[in-house]
C-alpha positions in Angstrom: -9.6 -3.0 -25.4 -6.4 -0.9 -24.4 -4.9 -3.2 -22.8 -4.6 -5.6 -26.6 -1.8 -3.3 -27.9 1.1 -2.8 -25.2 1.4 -6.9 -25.3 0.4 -7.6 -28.7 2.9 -4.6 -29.8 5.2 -4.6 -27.5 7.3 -6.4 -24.6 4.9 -5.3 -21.9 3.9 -8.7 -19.9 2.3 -7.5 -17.0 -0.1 -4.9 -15.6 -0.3 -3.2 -11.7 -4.0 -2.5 -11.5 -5.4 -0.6 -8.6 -7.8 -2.8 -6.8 -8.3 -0.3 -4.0 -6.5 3.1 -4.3 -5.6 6.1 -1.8 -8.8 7.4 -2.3 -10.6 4.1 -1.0 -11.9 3.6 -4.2 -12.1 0.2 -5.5 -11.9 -0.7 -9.0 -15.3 -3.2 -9.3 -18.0 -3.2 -7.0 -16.8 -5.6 -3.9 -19.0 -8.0 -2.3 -16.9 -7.7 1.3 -19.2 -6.3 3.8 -16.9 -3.6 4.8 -16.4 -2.6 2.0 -20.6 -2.0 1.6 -20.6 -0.5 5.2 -18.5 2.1 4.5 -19.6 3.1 0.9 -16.6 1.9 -0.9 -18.8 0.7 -3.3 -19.5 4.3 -4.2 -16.7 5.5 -6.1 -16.0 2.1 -8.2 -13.6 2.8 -11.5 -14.7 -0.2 -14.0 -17.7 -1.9 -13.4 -16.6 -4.3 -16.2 -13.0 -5.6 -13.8 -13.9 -9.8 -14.8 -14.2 -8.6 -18.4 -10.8 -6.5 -18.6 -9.0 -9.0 -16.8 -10.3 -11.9 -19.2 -9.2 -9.9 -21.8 -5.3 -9.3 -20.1 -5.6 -12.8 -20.1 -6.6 -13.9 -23.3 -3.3 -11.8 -24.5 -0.3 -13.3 -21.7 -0.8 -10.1 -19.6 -0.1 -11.0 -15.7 -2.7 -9.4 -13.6 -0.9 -7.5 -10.2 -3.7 -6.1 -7.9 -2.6 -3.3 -5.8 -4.5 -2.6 -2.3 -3.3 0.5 -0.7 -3.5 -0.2 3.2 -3.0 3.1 5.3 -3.2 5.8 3.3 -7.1 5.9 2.6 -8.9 9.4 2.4 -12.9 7.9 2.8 -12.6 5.4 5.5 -11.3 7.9 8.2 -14.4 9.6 8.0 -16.9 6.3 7.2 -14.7 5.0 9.9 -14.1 6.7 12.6 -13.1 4.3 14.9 -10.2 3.6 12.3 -9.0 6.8 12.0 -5.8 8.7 12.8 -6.9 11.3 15.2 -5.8 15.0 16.1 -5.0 15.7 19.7 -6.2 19.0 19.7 -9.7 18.9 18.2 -10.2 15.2 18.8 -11.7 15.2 14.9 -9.5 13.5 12.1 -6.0 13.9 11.8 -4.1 15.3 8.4 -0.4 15.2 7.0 0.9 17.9 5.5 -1.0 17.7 2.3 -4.4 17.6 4.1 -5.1 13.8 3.8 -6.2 11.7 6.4 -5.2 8.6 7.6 -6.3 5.1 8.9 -4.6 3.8 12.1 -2.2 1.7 11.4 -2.1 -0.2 14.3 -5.3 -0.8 14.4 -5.9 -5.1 13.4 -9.4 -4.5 11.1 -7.9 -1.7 8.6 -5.2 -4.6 7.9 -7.9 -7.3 7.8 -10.3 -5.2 5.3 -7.6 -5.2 3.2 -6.8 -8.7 3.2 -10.6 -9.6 2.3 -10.1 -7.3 -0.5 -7.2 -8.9 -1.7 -9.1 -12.2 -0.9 -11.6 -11.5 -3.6 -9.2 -9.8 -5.8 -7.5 -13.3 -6.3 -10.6 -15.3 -7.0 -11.8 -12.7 -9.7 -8.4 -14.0 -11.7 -5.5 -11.0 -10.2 -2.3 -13.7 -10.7 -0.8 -11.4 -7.9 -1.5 -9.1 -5.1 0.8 -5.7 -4.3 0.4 -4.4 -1.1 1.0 -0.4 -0.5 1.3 2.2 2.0 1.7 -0.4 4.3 3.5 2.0 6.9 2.6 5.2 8.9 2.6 8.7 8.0 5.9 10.1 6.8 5.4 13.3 8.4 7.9 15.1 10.1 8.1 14.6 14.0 6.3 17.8 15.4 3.4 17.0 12.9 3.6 13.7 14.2 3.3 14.6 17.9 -0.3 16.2 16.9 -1.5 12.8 16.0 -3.1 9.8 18.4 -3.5 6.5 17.2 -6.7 5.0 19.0 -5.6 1.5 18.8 -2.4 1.8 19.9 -1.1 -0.9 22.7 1.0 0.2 25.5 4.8 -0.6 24.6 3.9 -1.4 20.9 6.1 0.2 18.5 5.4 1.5 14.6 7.9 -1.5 13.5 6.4 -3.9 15.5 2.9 -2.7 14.4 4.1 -3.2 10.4 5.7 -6.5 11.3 2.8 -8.2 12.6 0.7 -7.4 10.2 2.7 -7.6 7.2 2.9 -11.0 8.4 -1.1 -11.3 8.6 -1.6 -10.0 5.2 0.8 -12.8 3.9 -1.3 -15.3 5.9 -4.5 -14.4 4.8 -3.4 -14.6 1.3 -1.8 -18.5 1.9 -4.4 -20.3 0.8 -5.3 -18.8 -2.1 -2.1 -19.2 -3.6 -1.3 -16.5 -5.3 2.1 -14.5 -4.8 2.3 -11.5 -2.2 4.6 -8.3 -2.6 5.0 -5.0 -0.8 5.9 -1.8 -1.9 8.4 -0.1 0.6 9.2 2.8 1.2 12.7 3.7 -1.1 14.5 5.5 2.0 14.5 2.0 4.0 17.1 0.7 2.0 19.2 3.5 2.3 19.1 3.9 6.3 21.0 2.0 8.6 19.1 2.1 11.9 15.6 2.9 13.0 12.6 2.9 10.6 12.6 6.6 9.5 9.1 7.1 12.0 6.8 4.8 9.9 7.7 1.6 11.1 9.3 0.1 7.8 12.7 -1.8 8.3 14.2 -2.9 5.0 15.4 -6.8 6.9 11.5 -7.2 8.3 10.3 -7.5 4.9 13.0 -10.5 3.9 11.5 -13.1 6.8 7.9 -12.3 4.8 8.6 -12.6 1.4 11.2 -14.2 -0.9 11.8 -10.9 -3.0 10.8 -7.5 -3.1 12.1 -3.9 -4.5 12.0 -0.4 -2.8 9.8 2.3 -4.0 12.9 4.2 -5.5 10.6 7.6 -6.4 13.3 10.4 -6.7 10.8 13.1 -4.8 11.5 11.0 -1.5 14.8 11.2 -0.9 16.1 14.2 0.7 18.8 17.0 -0.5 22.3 15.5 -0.6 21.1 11.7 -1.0 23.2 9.5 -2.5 25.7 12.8 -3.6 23.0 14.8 -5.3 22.4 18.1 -4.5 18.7 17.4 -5.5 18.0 13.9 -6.1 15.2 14.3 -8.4 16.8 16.6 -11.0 18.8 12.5 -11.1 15.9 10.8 -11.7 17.8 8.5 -13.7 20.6 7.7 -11.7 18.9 8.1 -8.1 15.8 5.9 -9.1 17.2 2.5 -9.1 15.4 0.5 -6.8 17.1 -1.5 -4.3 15.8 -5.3 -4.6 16.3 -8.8 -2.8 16.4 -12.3 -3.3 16.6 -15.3 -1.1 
C-alpha cells in the first residue's frame, strides 16, 4: 500500500483522510441511515477504508477523519428540506462558484455529521477534523439572495456555529477520540464580528483545547497582512495562527 512509504521513508506520522468530502461523498460505504436515504452511499472512494486504515496502523500512521459539515453539493438536492434556498426561484441556492449549500442552522445537517464521525471512530480513525463548519463566504448582496429555512427568529450565524460546534464535541464525548475544527484563516486576523459566516476565533477556545486557522493564502484579501497580493506570499502569509490552553 501507498500509505507504507511516507512513514516507513520518511517523518510523516499522520494522515487527514476524507471521511465525507464537499461533494457528500463518503470514503466507505456508511451504515448511518441518512446517509442510505440520501444516496451517499453512491459515490463511496475505497470500499477497502478498515483495510487501509489497518495498514496506517500497522506502520505508526495516526488516522484524522475529516467530515466536511456545510459545504455539501448532493444533500441540497437529496435534501431539500436541508438546503440553502434562493429567494427568487424558491429552488436551491448557489455561491459564486455555483455550489449549493446545506443550512447551517438547521440541527439534523450537524447531527448527520456527527453520526458519521460516530462510525468513523469505531472503524479505528484516532481523530476526527471537522470542516466547513461555517456559512457561505459570499459577499453580502449574494448573501441577501439566500433564505435559510431553519432559521429561528433572533438567532444569529455565530450563535448558530456556537451551538453546534458544541453538539459535535458532545456527540463525539463518549467515544473518546479527540475533536478539531478547521477555521476559517481570516478569523484570526479580525477583530470584531464573524466576517458573515458565523466563525469567531475565541468561540472555538471554550470547545476545544487547541486548534489552528485554515491559513490558505487565496483567502485573504489584497493588502493583508502588508502584501499587495497575499498569495504571490504564500510562504510568509500562510502561517497558521494556533492556540493552546
Amino acid at each position: 500500500m501507498a500509505a507504507r512509504a511516507p512513514r516507513d521513508e520518511t517523518e510523516i506520522n499522520a494522515f487527514v483522510i476524507d471521511v465525507k468530502d464537499d461533494t457528500g461523498c463518503l470514503l466507505y460505504p456508511s451504515a448511518v441511515k441518512t446517509a442510505e436515504q440520501i444516496g451517499a452511499n453512491k459515490c463511496v472512494r475505497a470500499k477497502d477504508a478498515k483495510a487501509r486504515l489497518d495498514t496506517l496502523a500497522a506502520h505508526g500512521i495516526y488516522p484524522i477523519a475529516r467530515i466536511v459539515v456545510a459545504k455539501d453539493r448532493s444533500s441540497p438536492s437529496a435534501r431539500r428540506a436541508w438546503s440553502v434556498k434562493d429567494r427568487t426561484t424558491g429552488g436551491l441556492w448557489r455561491d459564486r462558484i455555483n455550489i449549493a449549500w446545506v443550512d447551517a442552522f438547521n440541527d439534523s445537517v450537524w447531527i448527520y455529521s456527527a453520526q458519521l464521525a460516530q462510525e468513523a471512530a469505531q472503524m479505528g480513525f484516532q481523530e476526527v477534523q471537522f470542516d466547513y463548519v461555517r456559512f457561505p463566504d459570499e459577499p453580502r448582496e449574494r448573501m441577501a439572495t439566500a433564505i435559510f429555512p431553519a432559521h429561528r427568529a433572533g438567532q444569529t450565524q455565530r450563535a448558530a456555529v456556537r451551538e453546534h460546534v458544541a453538539l459535535l464535541k458532545d456527540r463525539l464525548r463518549p467515544f473518546g477520540v479527540p475533536v478539531t475544527f478547521d477555521i476559517f484563516g481570516l478569523t484570526a486576523s479580525v477583530t470584531t464580528g464573524d466576517l458573515g459566516i458565523g466563525q469567531v476565533w475565541e468561540d472555538f477556545v471554550s470547545v476545544r483545547r487547541c486548534g489552528a486557522a485554515d491559513g490558505v493564502p487565496s483567502h485573504y484579501y489584497r493588502g493583508a497582512f502588508g502584501y499587495a497580493w497575499p498569495t504571490a506570499n504564500r510562504t510568509t502569509s500562510c502561517a497558521a495562527p494556533s492556540w493552546t490552553r
